[in-house]
C-alpha positions as CSV (number, residue, x, y, z in Angstrom):
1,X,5.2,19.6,-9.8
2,X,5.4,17.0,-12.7
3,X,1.7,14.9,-12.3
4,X,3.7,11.7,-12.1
5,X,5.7,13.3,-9.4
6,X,2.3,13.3,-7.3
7,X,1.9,9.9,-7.3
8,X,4.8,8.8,-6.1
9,X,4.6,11.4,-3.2
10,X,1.0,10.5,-2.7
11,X,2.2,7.0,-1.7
12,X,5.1,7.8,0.2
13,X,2.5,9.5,2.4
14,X,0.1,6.5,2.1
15,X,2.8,4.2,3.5
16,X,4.1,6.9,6.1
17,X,0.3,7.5,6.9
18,X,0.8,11.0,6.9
19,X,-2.6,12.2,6.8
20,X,-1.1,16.4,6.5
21,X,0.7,14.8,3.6
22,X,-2.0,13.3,1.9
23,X,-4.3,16.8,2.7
24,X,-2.0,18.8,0.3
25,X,-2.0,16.8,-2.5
26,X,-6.0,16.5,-2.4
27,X,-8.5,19.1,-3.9
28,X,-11.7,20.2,-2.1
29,X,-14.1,18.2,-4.0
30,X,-12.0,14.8,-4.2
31,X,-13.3,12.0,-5.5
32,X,-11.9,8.4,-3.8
33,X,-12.5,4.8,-3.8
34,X,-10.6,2.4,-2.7
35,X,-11.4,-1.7,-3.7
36,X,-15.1,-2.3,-3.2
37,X,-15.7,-0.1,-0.6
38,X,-17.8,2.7,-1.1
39,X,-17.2,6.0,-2.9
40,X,-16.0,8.8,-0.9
41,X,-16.6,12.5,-1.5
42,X,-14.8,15.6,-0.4
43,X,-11.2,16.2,1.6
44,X,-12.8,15.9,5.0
45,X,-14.6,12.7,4.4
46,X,-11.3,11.4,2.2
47,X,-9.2,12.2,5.1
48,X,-11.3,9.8,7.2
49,X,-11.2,7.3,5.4
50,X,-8.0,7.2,4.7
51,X,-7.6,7.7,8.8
52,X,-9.8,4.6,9.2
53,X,-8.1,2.7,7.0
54,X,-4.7,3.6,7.7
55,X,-5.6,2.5,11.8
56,X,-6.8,-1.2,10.6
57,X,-2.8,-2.1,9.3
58,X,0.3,-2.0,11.1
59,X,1.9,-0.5,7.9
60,X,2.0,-0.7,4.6
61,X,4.7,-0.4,1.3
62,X,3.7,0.6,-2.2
63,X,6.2,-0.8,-4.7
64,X,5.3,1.4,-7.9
65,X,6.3,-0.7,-10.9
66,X,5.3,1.4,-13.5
67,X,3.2,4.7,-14.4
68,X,2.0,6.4,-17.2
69,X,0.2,10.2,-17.5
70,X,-2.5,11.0,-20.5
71,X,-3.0,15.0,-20.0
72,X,-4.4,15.2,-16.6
73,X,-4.8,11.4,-15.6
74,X,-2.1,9.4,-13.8
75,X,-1.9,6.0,-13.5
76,X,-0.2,3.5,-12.3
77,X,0.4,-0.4,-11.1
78,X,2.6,-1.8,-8.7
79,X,2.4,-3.9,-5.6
80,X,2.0,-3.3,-1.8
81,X,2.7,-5.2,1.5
82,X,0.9,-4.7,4.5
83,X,1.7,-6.0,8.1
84,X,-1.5,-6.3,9.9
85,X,-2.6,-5.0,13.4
86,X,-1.3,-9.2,14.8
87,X,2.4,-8.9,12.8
88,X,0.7,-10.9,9.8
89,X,1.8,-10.3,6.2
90,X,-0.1,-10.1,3.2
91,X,0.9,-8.6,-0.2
92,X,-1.5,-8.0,-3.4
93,X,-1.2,-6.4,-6.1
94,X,-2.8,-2.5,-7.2
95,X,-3.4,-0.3,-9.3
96,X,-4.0,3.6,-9.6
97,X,-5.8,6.1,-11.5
98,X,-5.5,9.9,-10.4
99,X,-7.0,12.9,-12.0
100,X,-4.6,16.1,-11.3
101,X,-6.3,19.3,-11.9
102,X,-4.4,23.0,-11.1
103,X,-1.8,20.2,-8.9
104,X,-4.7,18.6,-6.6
105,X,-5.7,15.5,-7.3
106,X,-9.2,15.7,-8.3
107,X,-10.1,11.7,-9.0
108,X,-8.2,9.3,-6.8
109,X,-9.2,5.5,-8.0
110,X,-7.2,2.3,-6.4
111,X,-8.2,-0.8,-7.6
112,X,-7.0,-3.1,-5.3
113,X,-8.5,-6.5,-3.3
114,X,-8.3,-5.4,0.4
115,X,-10.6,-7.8,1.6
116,X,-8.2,-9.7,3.4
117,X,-6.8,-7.4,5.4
């Protein structure tokens, strides 16, 4: 599959909060940090994270605006909109950095302001 391919599935998962999706597009020894929080290391602990996080939101949809691919790195900027756990809105703006090595994202980087979720 095309790297830039792989983002756009990676957030079709992110917004279904399909957590099997989201396992077969990571490698073993992924790399993720989302906003401020802290860096995360390995599948397992990615998955939970990405659990955690997806439980605090209603839902959530990424609107990819643009993305551009440099050898292994993907990256790209765009804009979600969450619906909180009491029917609230809130939308912000993002941005995405993956590293796809052998078709499993190595590096998965979202620079994003979350805090008012």
């Amino acid at each position: 599959m095309e790297n830039r391919n792989i983002m756009k599935e990676l957030y079709q998962y992110v917004d279904d909060k399909n957590i099997n999706g989201l396992k077969s597009l990571l490698a073993e020894n992924v790399h993720f940090r989302l906003g401020n929080f802290e860096s995360v290391r390995g599948l397992k602990n990615v998955l939970e994270a990405n659990t955690s996080f997806f439980k605090s939101i209603e839902s959530m949809k990424h609107q990819i605006d643009n993305i551009w691919q440099e050898k292994n790195d993907v990256i790209c900027n765009g804009k979600v909109e969450y619906i909180r756990l009491d029917g609230s809105k809130h939308s912000i703006t993002f941005a995405s950095i993956l590293t796809i090595i052998d078709g499993k994202i190595d590096n998965y980087l979202v620079y994003a302001d979350v805090s008012k979720l």
